[in-house]
VEXMI-126404 format. One record per residue (C-alpha): residue number from 1; residue in three letters; x, y, z. Coordinates in Angstrom, 2 decimals. Layout:
{NUM,"ala",{X,Y,Z}};
...
***
This chain:
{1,"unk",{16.13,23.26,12.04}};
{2,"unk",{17.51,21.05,14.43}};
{3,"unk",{15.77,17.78,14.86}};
{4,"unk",{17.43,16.42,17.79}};
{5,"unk",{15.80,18.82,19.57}};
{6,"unk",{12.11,17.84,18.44}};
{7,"unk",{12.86,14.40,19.58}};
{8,"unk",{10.31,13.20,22.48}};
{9,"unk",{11.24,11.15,25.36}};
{10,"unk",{9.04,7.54,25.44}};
{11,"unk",{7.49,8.98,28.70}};
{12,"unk",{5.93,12.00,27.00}};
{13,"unk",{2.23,11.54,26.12}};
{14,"unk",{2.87,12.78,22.63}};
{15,"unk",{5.48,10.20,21.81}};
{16,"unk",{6.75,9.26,18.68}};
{17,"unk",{9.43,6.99,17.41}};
{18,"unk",{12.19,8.87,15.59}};
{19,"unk",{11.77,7.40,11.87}};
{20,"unk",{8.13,8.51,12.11}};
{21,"unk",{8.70,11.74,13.81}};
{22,"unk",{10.55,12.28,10.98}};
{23,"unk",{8.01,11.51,8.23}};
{24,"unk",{5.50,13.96,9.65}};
{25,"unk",{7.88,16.64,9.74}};
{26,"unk",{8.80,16.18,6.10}};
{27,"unk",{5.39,15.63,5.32}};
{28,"unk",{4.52,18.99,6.90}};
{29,"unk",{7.07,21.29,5.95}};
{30,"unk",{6.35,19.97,1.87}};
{31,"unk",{2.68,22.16,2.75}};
{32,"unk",{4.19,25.57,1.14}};
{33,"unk",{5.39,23.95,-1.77}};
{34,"unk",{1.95,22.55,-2.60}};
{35,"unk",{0.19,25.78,-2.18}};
{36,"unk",{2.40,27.33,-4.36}};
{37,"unk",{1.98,24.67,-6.63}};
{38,"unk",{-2.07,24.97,-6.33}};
{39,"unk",{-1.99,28.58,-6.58}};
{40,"unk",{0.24,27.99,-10.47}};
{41,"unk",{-1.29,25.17,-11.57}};
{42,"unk",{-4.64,25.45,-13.65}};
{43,"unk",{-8.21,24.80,-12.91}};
{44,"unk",{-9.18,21.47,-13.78}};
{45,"unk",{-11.80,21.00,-11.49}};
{46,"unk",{-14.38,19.79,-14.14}};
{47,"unk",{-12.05,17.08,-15.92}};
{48,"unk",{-12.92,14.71,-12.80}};
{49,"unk",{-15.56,13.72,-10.57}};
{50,"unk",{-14.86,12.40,-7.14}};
{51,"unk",{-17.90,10.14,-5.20}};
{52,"unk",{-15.94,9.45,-1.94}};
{53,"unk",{-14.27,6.56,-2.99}};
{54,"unk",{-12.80,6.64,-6.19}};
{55,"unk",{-11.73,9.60,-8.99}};
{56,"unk",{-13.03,9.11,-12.17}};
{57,"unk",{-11.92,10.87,-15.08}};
{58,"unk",{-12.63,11.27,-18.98}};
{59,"unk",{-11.85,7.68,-19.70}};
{60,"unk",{-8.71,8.37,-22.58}};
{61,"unk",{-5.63,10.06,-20.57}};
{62,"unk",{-5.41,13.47,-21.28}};
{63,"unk",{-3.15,16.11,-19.45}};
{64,"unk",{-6.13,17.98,-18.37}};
{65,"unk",{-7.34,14.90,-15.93}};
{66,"unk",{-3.78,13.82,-15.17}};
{67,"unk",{-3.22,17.84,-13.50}};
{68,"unk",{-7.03,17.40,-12.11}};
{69,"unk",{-5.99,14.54,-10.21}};
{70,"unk",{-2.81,15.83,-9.11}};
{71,"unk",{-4.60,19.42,-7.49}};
{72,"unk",{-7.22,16.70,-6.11}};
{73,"unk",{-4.25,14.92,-4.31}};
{74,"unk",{-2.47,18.13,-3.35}};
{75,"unk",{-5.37,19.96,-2.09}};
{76,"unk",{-6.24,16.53,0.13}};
{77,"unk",{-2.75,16.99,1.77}};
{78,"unk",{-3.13,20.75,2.51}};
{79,"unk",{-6.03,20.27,4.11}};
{80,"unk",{-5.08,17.64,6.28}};
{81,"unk",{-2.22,19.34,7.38}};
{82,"unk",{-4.64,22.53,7.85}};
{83,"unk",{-7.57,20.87,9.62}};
{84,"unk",{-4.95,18.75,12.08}};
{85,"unk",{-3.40,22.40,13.12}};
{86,"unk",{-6.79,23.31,13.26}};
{87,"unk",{-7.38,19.77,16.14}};
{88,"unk",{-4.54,20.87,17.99}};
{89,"unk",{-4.07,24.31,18.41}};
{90,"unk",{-7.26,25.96,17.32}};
{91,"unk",{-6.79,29.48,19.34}};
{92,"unk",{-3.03,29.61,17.89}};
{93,"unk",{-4.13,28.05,14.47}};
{94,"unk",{-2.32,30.78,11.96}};
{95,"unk",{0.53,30.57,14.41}};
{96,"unk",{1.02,26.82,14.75}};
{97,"unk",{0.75,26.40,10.71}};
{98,"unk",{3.75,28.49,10.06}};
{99,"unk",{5.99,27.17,12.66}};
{100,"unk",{5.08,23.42,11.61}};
{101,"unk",{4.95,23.98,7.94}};
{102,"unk",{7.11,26.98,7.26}};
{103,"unk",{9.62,26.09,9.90}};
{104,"unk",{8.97,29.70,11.86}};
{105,"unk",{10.41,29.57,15.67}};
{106,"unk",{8.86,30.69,18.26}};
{107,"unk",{10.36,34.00,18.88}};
{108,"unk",{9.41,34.45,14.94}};
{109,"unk",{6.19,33.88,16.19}};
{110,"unk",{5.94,35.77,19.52}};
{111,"unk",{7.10,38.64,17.60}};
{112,"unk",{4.37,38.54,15.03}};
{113,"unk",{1.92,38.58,18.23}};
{114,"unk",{1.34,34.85,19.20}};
{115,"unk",{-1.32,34.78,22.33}};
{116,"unk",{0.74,31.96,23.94}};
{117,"unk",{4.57,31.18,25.75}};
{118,"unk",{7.06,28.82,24.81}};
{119,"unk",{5.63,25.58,26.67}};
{120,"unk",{2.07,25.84,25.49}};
{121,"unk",{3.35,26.21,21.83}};
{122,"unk",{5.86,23.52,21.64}};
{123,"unk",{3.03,21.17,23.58}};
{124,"unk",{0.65,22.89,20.77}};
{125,"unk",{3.32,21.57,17.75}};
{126,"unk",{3.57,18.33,19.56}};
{127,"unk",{0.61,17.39,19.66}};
{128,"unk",{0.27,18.53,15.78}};
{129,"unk",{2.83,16.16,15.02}};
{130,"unk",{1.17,13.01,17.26}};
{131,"unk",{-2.32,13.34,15.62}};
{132,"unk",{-0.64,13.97,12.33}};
{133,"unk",{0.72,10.53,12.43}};
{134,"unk",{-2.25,9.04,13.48}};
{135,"unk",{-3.90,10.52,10.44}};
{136,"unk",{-1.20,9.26,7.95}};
***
């Protein structure tokens, strides 16, 4: 993946400084691994309750509540990555997820039947990775 490429010019509405264009893209393309990890990891749900503002667990550590807390975290990161594809591209949602977080191109795409051409998908992934950053 070449990330020259991906770099935006100051003038272009969807702008974003290198170092943090950077951290988004690392912070997307790290969505498969959690997946896999939430699809291997157990079900913990019911070690932890969560009220909006704070996890609280069993009181003691146990493992149970320490890999409870971790799927909490992980599944709060897939879905952010998820519901921001969802903001900016929500005809070409499927689409748009695997090029930003499984590093698909877009003639990987076009050939698995994406509605859209080159320049409304890259301006799709763009502004992915601008709102993404705002969310961070």
């Amino acid at each position: 993946m070449e990330v020259r490429n991906r770099i935006l010019s100051e003038k272009n509405e969807f702008y974003l400084p290198k170092e943090e264009f950077l951290t988004v893209l690392h912070f997307a393309l790290q969505y498969p691994n959690w997946v896999q990890e939430l699809r291997t990891e157990p079900d913990t749900s019911k070690a932890i309750t969560y009220d909006g503002e704070k996890v609280q667990t069993s009181g003691d550590y146990d493992a149970a509540a320490e890999t409870a807390m971790r799927r909490y975290t992980l599944e709060k990161k897939k879905k952010l990555v998820e519901n921001t594809a969802r903001e900016a591209a929500p005809e070409i949602y499927d689409y748009l997820l695997l090029g930003v977080a499984y590093g698909w191109t877009f003639w990987q795409l076009q050939a698995k039947g994406m509605p859209c051409g080159k320049r409304q998908f890259y301006e799709k992934r763009r502004r992915f990775y601008y709102e993404l950053s705002r969310k961070l």
